[in-house]
C-alpha positions as CSV (number, residue, x, y, z in Angstrom):
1,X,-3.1,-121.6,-296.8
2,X,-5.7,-123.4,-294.6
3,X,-6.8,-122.0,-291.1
4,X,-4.3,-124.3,-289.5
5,X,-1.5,-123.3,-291.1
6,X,-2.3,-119.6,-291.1
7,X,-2.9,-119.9,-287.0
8,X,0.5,-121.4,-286.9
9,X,2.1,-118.6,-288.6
10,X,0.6,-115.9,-286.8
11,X,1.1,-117.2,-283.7
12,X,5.0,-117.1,-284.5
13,X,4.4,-113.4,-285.7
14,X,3.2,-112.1,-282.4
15,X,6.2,-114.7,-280.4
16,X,8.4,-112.1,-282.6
17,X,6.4,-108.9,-281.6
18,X,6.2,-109.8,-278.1
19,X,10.1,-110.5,-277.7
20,X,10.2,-106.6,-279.6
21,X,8.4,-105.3,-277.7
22,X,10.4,-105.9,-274.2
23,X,13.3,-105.4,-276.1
24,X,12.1,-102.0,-276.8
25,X,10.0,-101.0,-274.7
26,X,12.3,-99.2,-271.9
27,X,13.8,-97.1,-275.4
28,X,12.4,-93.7,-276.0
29,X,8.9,-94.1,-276.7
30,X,8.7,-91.1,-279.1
31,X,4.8,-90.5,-277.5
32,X,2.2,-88.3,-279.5
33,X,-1.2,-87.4,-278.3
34,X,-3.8,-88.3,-281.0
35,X,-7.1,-86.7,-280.3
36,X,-6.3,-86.0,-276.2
37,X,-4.1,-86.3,-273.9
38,X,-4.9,-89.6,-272.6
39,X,-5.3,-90.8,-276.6
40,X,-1.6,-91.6,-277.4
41,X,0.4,-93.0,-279.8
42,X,4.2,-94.3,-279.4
43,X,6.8,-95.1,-281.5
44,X,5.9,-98.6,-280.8
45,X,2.8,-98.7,-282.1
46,X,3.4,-97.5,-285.4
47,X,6.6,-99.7,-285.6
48,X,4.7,-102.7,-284.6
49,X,1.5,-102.3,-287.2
50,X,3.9,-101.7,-289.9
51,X,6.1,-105.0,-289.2
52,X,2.5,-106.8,-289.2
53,X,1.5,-105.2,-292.2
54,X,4.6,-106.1,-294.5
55,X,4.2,-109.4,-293.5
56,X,0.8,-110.1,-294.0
57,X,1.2,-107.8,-297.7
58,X,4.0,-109.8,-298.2
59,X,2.4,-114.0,-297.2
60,X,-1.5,-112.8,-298.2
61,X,-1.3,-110.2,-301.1
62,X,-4.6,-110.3,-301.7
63,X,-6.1,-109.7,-298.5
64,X,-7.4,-106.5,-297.1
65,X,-6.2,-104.7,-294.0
66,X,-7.7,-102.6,-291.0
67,X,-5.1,-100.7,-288.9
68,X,-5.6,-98.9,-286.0
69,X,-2.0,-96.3,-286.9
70,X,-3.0,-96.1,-291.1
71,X,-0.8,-98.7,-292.1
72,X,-3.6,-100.7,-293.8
73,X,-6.2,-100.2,-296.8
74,X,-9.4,-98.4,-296.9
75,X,-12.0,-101.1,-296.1
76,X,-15.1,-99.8,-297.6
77,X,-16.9,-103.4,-297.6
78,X,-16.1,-107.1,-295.5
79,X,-15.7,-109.1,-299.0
80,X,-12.4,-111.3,-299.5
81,X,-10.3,-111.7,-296.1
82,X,-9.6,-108.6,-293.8
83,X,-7.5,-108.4,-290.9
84,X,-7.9,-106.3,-288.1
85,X,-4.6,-105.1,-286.1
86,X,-4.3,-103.0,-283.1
87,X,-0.3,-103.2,-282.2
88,X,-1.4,-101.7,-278.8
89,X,-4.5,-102.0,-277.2
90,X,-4.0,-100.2,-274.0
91,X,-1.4,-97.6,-275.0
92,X,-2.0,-95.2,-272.2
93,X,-1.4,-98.6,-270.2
94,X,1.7,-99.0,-271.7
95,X,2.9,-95.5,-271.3
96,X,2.3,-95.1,-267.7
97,X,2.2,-98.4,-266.3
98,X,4.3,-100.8,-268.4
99,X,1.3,-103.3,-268.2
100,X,-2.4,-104.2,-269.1
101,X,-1.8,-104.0,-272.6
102,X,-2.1,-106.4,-275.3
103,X,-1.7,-107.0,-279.1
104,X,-4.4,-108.0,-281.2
105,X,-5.5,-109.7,-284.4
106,X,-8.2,-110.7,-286.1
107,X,-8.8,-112.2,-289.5
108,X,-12.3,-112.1,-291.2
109,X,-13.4,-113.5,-294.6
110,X,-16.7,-112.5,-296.0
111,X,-17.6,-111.0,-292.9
112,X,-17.7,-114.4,-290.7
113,X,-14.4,-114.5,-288.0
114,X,-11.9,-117.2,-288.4
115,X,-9.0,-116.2,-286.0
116,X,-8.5,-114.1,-283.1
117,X,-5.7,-113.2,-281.0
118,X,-5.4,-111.5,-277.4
119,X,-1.5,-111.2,-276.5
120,X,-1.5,-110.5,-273.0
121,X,2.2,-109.3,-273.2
122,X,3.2,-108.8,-269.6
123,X,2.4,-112.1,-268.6
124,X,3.1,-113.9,-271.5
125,X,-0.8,-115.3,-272.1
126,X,-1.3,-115.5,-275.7
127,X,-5.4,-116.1,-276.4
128,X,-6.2,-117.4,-279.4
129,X,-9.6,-118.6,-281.2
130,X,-10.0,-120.5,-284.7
131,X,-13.3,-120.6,-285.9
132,X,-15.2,-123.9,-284.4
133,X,-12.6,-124.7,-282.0
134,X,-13.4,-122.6,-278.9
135,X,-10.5,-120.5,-277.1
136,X,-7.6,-121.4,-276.1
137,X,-4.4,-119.9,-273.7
138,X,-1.6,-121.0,-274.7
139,X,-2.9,-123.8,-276.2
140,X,-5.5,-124.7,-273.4
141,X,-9.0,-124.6,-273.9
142,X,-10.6,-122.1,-272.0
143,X,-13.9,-123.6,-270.4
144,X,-17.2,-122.3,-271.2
145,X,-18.0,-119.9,-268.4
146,X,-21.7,-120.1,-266.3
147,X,-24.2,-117.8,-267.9
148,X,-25.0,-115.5,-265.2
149,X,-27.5,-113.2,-264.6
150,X,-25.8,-109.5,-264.6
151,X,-26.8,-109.7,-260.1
152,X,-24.7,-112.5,-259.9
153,X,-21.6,-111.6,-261.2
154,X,-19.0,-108.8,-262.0
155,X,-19.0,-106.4,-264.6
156,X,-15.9,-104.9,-266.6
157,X,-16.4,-101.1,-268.3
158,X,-14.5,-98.5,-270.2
159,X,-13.2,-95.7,-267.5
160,X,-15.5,-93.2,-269.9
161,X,-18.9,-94.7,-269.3
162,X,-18.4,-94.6,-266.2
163,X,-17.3,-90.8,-265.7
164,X,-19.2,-89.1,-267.9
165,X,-23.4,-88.9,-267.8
166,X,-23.5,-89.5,-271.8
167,X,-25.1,-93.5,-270.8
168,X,-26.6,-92.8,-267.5
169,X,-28.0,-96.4,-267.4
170,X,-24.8,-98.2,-267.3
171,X,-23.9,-96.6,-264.0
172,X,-27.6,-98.4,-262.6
173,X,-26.1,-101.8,-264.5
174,X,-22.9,-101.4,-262.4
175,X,-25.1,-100.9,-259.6
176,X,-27.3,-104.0,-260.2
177,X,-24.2,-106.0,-260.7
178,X,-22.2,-107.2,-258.2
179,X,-19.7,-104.6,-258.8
180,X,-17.3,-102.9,-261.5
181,X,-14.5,-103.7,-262.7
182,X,-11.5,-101.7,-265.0
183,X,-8.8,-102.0,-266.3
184,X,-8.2,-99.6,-269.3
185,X,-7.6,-102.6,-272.1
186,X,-10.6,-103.5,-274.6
187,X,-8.8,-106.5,-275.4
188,X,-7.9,-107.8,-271.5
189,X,-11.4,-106.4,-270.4
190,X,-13.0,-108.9,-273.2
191,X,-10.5,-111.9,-271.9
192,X,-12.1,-111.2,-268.5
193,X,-15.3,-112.3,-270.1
194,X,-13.6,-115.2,-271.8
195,X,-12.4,-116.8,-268.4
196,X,-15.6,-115.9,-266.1
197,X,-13.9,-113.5,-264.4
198,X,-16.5,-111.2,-265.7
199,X,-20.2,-111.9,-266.7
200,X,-20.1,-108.5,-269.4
201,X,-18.0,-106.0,-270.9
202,X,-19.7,-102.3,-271.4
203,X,-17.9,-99.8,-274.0
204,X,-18.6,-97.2,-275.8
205,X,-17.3,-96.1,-279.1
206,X,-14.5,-99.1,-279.9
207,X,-12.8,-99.0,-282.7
208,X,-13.0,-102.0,-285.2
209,X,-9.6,-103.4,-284.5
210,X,-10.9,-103.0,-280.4
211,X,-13.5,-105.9,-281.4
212,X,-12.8,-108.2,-284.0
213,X,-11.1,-110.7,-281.9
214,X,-13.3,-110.6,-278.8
215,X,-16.6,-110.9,-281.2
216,X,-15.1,-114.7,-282.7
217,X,-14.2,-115.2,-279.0
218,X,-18.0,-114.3,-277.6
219,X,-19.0,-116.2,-280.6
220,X,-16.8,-119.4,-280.0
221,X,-17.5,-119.5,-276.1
222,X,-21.3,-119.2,-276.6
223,X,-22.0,-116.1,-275.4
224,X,-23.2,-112.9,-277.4
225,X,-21.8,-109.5,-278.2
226,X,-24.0,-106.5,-279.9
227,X,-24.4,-102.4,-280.0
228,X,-26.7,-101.1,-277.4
229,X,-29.3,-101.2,-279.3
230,X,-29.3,-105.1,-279.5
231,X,-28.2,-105.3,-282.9
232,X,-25.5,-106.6,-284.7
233,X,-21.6,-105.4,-284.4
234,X,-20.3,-103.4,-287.5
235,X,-16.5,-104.3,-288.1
236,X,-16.5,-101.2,-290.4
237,X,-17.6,-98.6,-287.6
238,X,-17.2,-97.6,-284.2
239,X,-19.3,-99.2,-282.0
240,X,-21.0,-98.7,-278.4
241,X,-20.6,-102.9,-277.6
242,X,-21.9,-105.3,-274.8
243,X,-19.9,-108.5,-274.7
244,X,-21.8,-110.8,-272.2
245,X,-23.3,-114.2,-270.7
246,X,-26.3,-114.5,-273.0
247,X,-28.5,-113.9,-269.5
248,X,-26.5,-111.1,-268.7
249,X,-27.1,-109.8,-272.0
250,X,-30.3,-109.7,-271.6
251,X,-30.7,-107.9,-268.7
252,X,-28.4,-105.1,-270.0
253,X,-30.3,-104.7,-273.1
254,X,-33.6,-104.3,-270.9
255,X,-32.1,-101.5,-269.1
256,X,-30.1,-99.6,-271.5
257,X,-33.5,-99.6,-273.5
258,X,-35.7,-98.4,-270.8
């Protein structure tokens, strides 16, 4: 199936989970913590990962899986194609506020994105990115945004590097910036980036399936995303990531090396 034809089908797949998940989502959520209490897991999430994964076991038999609930495969390496799925991204979100969440996808082959997918459920934006062909919203192209210095703009970060001392220097980025932004989503805090709204993104310790499809989106949209250290994401590891205007990027990577 060609990238065309694949885009087409998962964009139907995640029509289907989004009209699930407001059906359902007023049900008993059946909520678990995982590892604290503000790392949940609902009924939802598991319900929703293992719909994806039967239908992509089911269309791509060969291909590999990386699930946020277990419902995947042990990815030791990035050969062949691999998804990424969180059914999610936002749960706590979801559990208190009933918005700014999102499903995501991503599909990789040989370690080079193809496709990514941001469902902004609640209001119905679906953001979507084949390899070569920009980002899109619903079908319209997202414009490239101004490559800003990280004083002239905004800056999006994970509620944890922001209250706890672990990454002192983000708090002096914040500072240098024109201000912070949060709001509890890896994959809406990345589409802030996307649209301009934001000139970075500061996280630490994502998850693979928290990345995959805002890296092909930095990527298409000419912008860059790394560790802290500068170097390269790892789609097989968790990950302390800066998703930025290449000249905000730079300036972040000065100061969270100094």
């Amino acid at each position: 199936m060609n990238l065309k034809d694949r885009d087409s089908l998962i964009q139907k797949w995640l029509v289907e989970i989004k009209e699930y998940i407001i059906e359902q989502k007023n049900t008993d959520l059946n909520i678990e913590e995982k590892t604290a209490d503000n790392d949940l897991v609902t009924r939802m999430d598991k319900s929703i990962e293992e719909q994806l994964v039967k239908k992509i076991r089911e269309t791509f038999p060969e291909d590999k899986i990386v699930g946020e609930e277990g419902y995947g495969d042990d990815v030791k390496d990035l050969t062949g194609t691999v998804w990424f799925i969180d059914p999610i991204d936002g749960t706590l979100n979801f559990v208190m506020q009933q918005e700014n969440f999102a499903v995501m996808i991503a599909v990789y082959t040989e370690g080079v994105g193809q496709l990514g997918y941001i469902y902004d459920i609640t209001h119905d934006k679906l953001y979507s990115s084949t390899k070569g062909d920009g980002v899109r919203c619903n079908g319209q192209q997202l414009e490239i945004p101004l490559d800003l210095n990280l004083s002239k703009g905004l800056v999006a970060s994970s509620s944890a590097l922001m209250c706890k001392d672990q990454y002192p220097a983000v708090r002096k980025i914040g500072a240098e910036s024109l201000g912070v932004r949060m709001l509890g989503s890896a994959g809406l805090e990345t589409i802030e980036v996307a649209k301009g709204n934001v000139s970075a993104y500061i996280a630490s310790n994502l998850k693979p399936w928290d990345i995959a499809p805002g890296l092909l989106f930095m990527e298409e949209l000419g912008m860059t995303g790394t560790q802290f250290d500068n170097q390269p994401i790892d789609l097989l590891q968790n990950n302390n990531i800066v998703f930025a205007t290449k000249n905000a990027h730079k300036d972040i990577i000065d100061m969270l090396e100094k």
